[in-house]
C-alpha positions as CSV (number, residue, x, y, z in Angstrom):
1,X,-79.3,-19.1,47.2
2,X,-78.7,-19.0,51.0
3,X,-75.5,-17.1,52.8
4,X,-74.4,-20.5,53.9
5,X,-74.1,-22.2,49.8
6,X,-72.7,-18.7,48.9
7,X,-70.3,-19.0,51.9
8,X,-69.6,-22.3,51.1
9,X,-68.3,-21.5,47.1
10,X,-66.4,-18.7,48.5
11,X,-64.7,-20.9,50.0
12,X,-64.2,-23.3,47.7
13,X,-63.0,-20.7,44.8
14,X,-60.8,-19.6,47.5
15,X,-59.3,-22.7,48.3
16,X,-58.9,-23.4,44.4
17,X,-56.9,-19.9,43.7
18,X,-54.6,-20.7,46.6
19,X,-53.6,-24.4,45.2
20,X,-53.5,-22.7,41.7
21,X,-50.9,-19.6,43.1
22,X,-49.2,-22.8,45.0
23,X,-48.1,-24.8,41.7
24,X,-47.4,-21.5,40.1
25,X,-45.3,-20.3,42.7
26,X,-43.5,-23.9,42.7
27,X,-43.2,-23.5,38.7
28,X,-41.4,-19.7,39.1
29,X,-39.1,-21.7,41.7
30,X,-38.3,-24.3,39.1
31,X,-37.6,-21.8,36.4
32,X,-36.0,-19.1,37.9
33,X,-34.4,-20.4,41.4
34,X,-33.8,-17.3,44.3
35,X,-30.3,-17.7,43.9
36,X,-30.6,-16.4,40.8
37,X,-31.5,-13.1,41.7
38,X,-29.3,-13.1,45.4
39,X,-25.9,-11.7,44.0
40,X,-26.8,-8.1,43.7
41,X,-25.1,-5.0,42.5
42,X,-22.7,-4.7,43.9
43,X,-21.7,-7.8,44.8
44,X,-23.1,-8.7,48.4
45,X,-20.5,-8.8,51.2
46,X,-20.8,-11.4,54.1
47,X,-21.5,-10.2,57.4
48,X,-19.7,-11.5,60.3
49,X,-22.0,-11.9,63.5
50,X,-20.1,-13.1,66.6
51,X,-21.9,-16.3,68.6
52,X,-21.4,-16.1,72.3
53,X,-24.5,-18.6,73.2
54,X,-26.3,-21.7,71.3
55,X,-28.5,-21.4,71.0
56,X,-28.5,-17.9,70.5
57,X,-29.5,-15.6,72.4
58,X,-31.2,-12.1,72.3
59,X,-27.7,-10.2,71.4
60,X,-27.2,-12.3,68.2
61,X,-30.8,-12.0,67.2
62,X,-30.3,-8.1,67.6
63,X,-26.9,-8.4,65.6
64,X,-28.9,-10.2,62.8
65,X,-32.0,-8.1,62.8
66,X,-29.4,-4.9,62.7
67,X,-28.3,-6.5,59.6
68,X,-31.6,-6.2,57.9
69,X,-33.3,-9.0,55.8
70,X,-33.5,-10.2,52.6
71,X,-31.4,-13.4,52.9
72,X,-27.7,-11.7,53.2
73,X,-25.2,-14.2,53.6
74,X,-23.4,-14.1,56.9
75,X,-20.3,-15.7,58.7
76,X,-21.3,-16.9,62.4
77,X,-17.6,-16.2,64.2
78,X,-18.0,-18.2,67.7
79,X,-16.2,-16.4,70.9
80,X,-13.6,-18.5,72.7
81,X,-16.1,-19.3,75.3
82,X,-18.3,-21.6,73.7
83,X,-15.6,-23.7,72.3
84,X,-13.8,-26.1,73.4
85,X,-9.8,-25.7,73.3
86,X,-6.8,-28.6,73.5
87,X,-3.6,-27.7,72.9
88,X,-1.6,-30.4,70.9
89,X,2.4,-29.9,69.5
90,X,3.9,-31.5,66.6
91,X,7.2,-32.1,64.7
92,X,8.3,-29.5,62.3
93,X,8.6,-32.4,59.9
94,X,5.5,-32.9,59.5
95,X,3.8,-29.2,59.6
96,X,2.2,-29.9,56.0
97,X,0.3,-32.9,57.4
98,X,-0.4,-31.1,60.5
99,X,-4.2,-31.2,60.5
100,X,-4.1,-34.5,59.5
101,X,-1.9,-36.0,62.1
102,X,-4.2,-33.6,64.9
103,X,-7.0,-35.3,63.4
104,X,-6.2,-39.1,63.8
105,X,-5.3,-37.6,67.7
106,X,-8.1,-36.2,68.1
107,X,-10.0,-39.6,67.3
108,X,-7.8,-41.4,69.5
109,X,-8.1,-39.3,72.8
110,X,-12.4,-38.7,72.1
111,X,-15.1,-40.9,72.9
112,X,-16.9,-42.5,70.0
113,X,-13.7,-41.6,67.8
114,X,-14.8,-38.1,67.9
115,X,-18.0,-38.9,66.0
116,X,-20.5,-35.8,66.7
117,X,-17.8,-33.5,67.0
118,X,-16.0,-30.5,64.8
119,X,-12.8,-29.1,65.3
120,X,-10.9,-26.4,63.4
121,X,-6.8,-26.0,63.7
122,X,-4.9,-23.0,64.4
123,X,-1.1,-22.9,64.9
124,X,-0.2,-21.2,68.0
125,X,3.7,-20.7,68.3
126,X,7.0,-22.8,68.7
127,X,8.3,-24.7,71.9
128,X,11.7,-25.9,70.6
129,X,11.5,-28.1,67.6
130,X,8.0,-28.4,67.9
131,X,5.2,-26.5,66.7
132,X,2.2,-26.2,69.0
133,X,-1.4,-26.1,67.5
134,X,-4.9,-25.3,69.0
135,X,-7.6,-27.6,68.3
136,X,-10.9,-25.8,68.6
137,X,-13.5,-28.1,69.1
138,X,-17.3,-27.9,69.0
139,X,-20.3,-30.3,68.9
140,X,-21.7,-31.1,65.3
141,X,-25.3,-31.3,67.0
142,X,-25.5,-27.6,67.9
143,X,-23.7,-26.5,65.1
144,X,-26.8,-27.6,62.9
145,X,-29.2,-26.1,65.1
146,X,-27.6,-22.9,64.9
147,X,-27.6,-22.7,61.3
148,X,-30.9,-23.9,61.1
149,X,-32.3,-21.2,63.6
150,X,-30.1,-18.6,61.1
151,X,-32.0,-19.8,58.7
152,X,-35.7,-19.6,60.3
153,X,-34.7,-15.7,60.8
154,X,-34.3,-15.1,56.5
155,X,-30.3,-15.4,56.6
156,X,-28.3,-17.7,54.8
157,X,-25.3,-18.9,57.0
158,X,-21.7,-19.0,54.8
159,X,-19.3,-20.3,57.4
160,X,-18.9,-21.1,60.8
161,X,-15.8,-20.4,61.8
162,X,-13.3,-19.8,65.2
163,X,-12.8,-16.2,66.6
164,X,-9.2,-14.9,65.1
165,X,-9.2,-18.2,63.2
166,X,-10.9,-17.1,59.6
167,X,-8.1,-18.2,57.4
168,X,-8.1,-21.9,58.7
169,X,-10.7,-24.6,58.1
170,X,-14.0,-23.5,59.1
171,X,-16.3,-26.1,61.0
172,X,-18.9,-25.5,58.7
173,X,-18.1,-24.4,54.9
174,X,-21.8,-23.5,53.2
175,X,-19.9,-21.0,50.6
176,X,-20.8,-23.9,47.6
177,X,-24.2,-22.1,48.1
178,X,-23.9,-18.9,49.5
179,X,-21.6,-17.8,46.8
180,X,-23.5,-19.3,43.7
181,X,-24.9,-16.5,42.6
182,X,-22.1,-14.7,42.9
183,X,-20.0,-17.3,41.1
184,X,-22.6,-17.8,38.4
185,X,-22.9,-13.7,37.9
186,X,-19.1,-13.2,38.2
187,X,-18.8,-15.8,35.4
188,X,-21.6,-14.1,33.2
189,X,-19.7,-11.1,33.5
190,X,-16.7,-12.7,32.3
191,X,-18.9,-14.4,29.3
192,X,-20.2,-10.6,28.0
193,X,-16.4,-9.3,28.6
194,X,-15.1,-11.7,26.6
195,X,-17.8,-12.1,24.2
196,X,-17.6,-8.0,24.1
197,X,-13.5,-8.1,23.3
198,X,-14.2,-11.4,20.6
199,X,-16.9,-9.4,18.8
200,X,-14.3,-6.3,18.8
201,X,-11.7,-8.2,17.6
202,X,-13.9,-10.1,15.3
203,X,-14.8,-6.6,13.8
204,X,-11.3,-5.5,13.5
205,X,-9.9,-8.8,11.9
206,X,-13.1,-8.5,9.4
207,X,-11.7,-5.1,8.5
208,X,-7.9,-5.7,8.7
209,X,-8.7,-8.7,6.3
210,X,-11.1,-6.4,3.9
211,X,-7.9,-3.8,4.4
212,X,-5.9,-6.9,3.1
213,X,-7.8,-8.1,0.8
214,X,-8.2,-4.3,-0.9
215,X,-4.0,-3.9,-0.7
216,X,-3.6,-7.1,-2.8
217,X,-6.2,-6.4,-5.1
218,X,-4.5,-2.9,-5.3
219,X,-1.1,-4.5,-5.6
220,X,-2.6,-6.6,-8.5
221,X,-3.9,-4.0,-10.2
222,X,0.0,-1.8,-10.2
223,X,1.5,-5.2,-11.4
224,X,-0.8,-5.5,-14.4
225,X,-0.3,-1.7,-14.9
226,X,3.4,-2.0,-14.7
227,X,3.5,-4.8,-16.9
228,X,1.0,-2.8,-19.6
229,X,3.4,0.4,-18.9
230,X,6.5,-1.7,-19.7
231,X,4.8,-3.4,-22.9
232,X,2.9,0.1,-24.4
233,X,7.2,1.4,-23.6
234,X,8.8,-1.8,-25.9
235,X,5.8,-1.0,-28.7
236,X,6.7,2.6,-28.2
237,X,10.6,1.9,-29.2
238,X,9.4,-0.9,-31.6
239,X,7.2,1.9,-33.3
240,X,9.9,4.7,-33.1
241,X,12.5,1.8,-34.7
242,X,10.0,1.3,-37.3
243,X,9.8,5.3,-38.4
244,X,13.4,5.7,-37.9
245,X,13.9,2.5,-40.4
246,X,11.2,4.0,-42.6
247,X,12.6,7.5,-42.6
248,X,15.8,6.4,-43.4
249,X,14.2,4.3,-46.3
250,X,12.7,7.4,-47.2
251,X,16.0,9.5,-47.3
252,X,17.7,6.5,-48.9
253,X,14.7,6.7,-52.2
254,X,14.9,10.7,-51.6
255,X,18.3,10.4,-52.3
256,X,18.6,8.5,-55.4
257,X,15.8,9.5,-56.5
258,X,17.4,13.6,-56.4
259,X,20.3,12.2,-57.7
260,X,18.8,11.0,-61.4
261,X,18.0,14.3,-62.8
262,X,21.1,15.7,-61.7
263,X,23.2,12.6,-63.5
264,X,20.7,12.8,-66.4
265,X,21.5,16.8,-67.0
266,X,25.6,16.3,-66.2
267,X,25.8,13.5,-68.9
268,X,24.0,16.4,-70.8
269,X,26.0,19.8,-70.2
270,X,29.7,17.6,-70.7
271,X,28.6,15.5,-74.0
272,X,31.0,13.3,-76.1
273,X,34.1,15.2,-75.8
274,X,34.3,14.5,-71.4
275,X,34.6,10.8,-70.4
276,X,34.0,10.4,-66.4
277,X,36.2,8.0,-64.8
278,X,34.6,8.1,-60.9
279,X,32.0,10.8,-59.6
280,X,30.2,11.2,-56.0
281,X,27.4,12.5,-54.5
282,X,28.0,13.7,-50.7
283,X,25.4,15.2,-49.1
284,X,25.2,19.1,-51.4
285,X,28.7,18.2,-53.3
286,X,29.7,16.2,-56.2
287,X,33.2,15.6,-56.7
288,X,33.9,14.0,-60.1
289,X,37.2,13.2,-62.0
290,X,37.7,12.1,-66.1
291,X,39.3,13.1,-69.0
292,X,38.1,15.7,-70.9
293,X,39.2,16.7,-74.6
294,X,38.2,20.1,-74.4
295,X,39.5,23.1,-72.3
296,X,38.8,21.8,-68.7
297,X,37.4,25.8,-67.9
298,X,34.9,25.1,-70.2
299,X,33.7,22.3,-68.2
300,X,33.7,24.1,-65.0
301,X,31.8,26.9,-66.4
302,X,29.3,24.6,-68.4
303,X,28.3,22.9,-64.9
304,X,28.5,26.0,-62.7
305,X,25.3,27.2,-65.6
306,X,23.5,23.8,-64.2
307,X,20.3,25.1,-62.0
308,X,21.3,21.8,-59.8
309,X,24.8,23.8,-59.2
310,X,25.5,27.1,-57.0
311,X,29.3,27.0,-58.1
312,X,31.7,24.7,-59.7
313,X,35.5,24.6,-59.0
314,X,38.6,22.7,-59.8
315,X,39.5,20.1,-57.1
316,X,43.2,19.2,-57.9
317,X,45.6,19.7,-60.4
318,X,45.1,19.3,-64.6
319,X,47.1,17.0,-66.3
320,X,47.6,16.3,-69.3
321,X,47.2,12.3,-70.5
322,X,50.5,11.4,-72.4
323,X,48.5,8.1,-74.7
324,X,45.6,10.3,-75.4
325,X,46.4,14.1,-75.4
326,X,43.4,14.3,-72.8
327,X,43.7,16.7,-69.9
328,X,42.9,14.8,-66.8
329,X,40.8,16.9,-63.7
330,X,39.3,16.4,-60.9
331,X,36.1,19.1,-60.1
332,X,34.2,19.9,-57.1
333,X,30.5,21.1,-57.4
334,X,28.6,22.3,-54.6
335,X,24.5,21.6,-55.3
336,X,22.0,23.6,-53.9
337,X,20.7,23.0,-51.0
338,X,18.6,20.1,-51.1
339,X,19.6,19.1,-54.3
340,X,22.2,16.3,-53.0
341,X,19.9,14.7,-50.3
342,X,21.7,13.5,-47.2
């Protein structure tokens, strides 16, 4: 292989990398645009750099290189003395159509309608009922050579606007591109703050709603309680009226069943010769009255001998039946204790 074929496919390898880093540059361009990147932290500020020639001359180009690169956004503020200036006063009345109405004058009093020309208005006192303006007025030609020679030197021009004048119209508004990124970053910002707060919130209405969700369940749960409590209460009284009925049952059968042996031995101890006419059991006394054809001591002392009896007394007066002969009494005998039932 000779220098000049091995010359001659550097080359050609060389010329094939640099069409290859060409479309892949253009593809990183289509993908991720510069703008993307231009809006910096923190956010870029525009730089003002005061026009005194166009095109410009050495003094701007030293203001813009003091600047440093790295496509800064600036505003170009133009100096009195490269604009032209017409004075022009209107009615008060119509001071929110002002820069209209200047407009259509301007038009009227330039050549060609005005065509190739920008102006900017800025009011500039009262003369009576009138309000007089100043139309700044510059050529559209060099204002596009300007930028354009801005741009050559790696800024990006924002405005062009009039000395003392920046809160009017500028002549040329370039912020739609200048302040893009800035835009689109300030508005990502805002997407991750309030994607931040809604995922917060989010969180705290998942937990206020578990919260919820737990007090109800909770609230459930004390109802069904309650209700058992006030159920397991009524079968509690139901239960205690049951034993009370059952006890009293009891002392009812406890009763009469005390009371037979004690009628069965009575009807014993007084045989034929005592006839009962009423007797009564109450609680540990029996109280009985009859007739009785025997000395009525002797029946006192037969049923203070009864086990059933601690003592026996007379509870009235004796009398003495006037068909029969029969002495009539009425006795009290208190029973030991228990013997009577309650």
């Amino acid at each position: 292989m000779t220098v000049q074929t091995a010359v001659s496919i550097m080359r050609t390898v060389s010329v094939i990398w640099g069409k290859a880093g060409q479309r892949l540059r253009a593809l990183r361009h289509l993908l991720f645009p510069d703008w993307l990147f231009f809006a910096g932290l923190p956010p870029r500020t525009a730089r003002s750099i005061v026009i005194r020639n166009t095109p410009i001359g050495d003094e701007e180009k030293s203001q813009l290189r003091a600047h440093g690169r790295g496509r800064h956004p600036v505003d170009l503020v133009l100096a009195p003395e490269i604009m032209l200036e017409k004075r022009i006063s209107l009615p008060r009345a119509i001071r929110r159509d002002a820069e209209a109405a200047i407009s259509v004058r301007l038009r009227q009093q330039m050549p060609a309608g005005g065509a190739g020309l920008l102006w900017a208005v800025v009011p500039d006192g009262h003369e009576g009922d009138s309000i007089v303006y100043r139309a700044l007025i510059v050529k559209r030609a060099e204002m596009s050579d300007l930028i354009d020679e801005v741009r050559r030197m790696g800024f990006m021009p924002r405005r062009v606007i009039a000395a003392g004048a920046a809160e009017v119209t500028p002549f040329v508004d370039l912020r739609h591109e200048t302040d893009r990124p800035q835009r689109l970053w300030t508005l990502i910002a805002a997407c991750v703050l309030v994607g931040t707060l809604a995922w917060g919130g989010f969180g705290q209405w998942r937990e206020l709603s578990t919260l919820a969700a737990q007090v109800a369940a909770l609230e459930l749960e004390t109802a069904q309680l309650r209700e058992q409590a006030v159920a397991a209460r009524a079968e509690a009284t139901t239960r205690d009226q049951s034993v009370a009925e059952i006890a009293s049952e009891l002392g009812i059968f406890n009763l009469e069943y005390r009371r037979f042996p004690i009628l069965a031995d009575l009807t014993e101890r007084l045989g034929e010769n005592v006839r009962l006419d009423a007797l009564q059991i109450d609680r540990d006394e029996l109280w009985l009255a009859g007739q009785s054809a025997i000395d009525v001591a002797s029946v006192v002392e037969a049923l203070g001998d009864a086990p059933w009896a601690r003592h026996a007394q007379i509870d009235g007066p004796v009398s003495v039946d006037p068909v029969t002969g029969q002495s009539l009494f009425e006795l009290l005998v208190v029973l030991e204790q228990g013997e009577g039932g309650t």
